[in-house]
N, C-alpha and C positions, 0 to 999 in steps of 0.2 A: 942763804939767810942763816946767821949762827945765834941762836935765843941764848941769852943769859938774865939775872936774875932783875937788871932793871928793862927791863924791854918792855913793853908793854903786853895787853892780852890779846891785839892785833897778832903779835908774832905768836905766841901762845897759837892761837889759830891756826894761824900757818903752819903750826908743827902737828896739828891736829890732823891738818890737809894732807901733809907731803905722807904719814904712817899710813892715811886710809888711801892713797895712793898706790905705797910700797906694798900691802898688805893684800891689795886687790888684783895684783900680776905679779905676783911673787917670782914667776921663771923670767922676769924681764932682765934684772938684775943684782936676783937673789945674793951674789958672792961678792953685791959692793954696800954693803949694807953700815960697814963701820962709821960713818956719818951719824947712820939713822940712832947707831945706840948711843953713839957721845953725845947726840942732841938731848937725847931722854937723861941719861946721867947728868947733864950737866944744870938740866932742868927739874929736878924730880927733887930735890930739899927746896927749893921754892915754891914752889906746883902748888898750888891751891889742895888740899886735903882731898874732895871730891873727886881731884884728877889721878890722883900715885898708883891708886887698884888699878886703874886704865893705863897707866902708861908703863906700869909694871908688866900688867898682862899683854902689852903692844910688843913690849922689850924681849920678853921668854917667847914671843910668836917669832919675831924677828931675829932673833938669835938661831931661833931652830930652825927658821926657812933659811938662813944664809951658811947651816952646814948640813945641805942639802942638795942631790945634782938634781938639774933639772926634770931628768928622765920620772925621778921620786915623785913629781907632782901627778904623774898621770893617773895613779894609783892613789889620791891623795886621802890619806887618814885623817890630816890635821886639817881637811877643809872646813866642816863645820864650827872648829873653835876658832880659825882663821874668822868665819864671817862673824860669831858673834863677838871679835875683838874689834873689826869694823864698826857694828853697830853700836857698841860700847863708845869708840870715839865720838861717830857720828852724834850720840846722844848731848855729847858736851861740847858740841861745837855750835857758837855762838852766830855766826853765819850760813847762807846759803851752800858754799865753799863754788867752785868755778866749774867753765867748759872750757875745754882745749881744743883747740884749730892746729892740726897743722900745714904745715906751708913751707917757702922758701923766701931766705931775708929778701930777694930782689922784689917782690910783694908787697913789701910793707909799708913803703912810702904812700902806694896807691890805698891800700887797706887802712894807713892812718886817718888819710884826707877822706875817702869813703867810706869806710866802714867793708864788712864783710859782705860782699854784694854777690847773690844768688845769680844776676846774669851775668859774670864771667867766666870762662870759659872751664869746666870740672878739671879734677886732674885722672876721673875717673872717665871708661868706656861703658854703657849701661842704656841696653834696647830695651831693657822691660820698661814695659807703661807702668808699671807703678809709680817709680822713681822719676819718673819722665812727666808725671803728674805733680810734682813735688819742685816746680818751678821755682818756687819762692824760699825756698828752703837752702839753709844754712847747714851741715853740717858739722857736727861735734861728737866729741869724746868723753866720757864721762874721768878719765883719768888720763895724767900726759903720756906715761908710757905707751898707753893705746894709741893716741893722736900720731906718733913716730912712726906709725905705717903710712897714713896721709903725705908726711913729709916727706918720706920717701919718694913716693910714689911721685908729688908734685914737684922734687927734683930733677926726678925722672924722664915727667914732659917738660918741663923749664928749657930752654932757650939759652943760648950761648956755650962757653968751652965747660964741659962737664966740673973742672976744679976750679971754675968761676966764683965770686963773693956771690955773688946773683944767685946762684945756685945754692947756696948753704942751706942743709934744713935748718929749722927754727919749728918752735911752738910757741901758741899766742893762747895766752887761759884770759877769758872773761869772767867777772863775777857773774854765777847763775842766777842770784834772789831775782832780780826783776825780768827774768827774760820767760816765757813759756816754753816749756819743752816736749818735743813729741819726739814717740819712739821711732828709729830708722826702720820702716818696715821690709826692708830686704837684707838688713844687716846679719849677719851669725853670734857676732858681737854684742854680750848682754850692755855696754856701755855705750851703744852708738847713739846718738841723737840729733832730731835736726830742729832749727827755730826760724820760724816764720820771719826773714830777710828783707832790708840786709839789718845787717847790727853792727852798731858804731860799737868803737875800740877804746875810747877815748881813757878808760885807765884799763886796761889790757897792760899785761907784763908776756915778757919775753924768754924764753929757754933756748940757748945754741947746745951743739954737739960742745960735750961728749953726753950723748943721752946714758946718764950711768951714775948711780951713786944720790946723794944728797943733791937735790937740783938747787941753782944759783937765779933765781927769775931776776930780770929787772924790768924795768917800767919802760914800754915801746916807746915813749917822747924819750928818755935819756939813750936808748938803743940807737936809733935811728941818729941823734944829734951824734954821739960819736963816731956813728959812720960816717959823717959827712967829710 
């Protein structure tokens, strides 16, 4: 998604989403961040007046965490102003903003026509009865980069030759406003969540590899039509 001055405050949004995204796992991929600040410059003499502080102080967080190694965050100094630049976004964000599933493309035909359905098969192994009580339950990510271990992992048990299309990860974000959310209670992951299944997709958008940089979503109905 590239915002410029006639877009709408839809996309505005979006660019609201993708910084509290970037800002929330900064060791994900901190070193590709050049997207994130051409989007704020090229948006920021448009920008509604209430937004510039905010997306000035998005820009100098982002700049700083992208000349930064990883190792730096373990010790992290800048965490505190990192979250209240979060909250700052969150503040002007006009929607719920999403959850992120991840998975594999060969999924998603069945996940279009069903929705997200708690009785098929996890792509996770997990004896504890807590979890194991939580039949109905949908998992999600509070942000995509987090969801990219899911994908994995459900590539992982997937089905056919390892460098298969079927196989490709993929992530699915749904808008959050109308769904309830409850926290994953086995998770270590301040972002994990699950919702009471299944949950239809029906505008759900799409993210393929390469998970890195400015993410490019599109909408699962045009996804899927040009796999065909």
């Amino acid at each position: 998604m590239r915002w410029n001055a006639s877009d709408s405050l839809d996309d505005l949004g979006e660019l609201l989403v993708e910084l509290i995204d970037a800002l929330a796992v900064p060791t994900f991929d901190n070193g590709d961040f050049e997207g994130h600040l051409e989007q704020i410059d090229a948006i920021m003499a448009a920008a509604p007046e209430r937004l510039r502080k905010t997306l000035k102080s998005a820009r100098a967080q982002l700049d700083s965490d992208a000349r930064r190694n990883w190792f730096d965050f373990l010790d992290d100094q800048g965490g505190v102003k990192r979250l209240q630049v979060i909250s700052e976004l969150r503040s002007k964000m006009e929607s719920g903003g999403y959850l992120y599933h991840g998975t594999t493309s060969g999924n998603l035909e069945r996940i279009s026509e069903h929705g997200l359905d708690p009785s098929v098969k996890r792509v996770w192994k997990d004896e504890q009865a807590d979890r194991r009580n939580l039949k109905d339950a949908v998992f999600f990510e509070a942000t995509w980069r987090g969801a990219t271990d899911w994908a994995l992992a459900a590539a992982a048990r997937a089905r056919g030759p390892k460098r298969s299309r079927s196989r490709e990860r993929v992530v699915l974000r749904v808008p959050r406003a109308e769904l309830e959310v409850f926290k994953d209670p086995l998770s270590a992951k301040p972002g994990s969540v699950w919702v009471r299944g299944p949950v239809l997709v029906r505008s759900a958008d799409v993210l393929t590899e390469p998970f890195s940089g400015f993410p490019d979503w599109n909408p699962l109905t045009k996804f899927l039509s040009r796999s065909h």
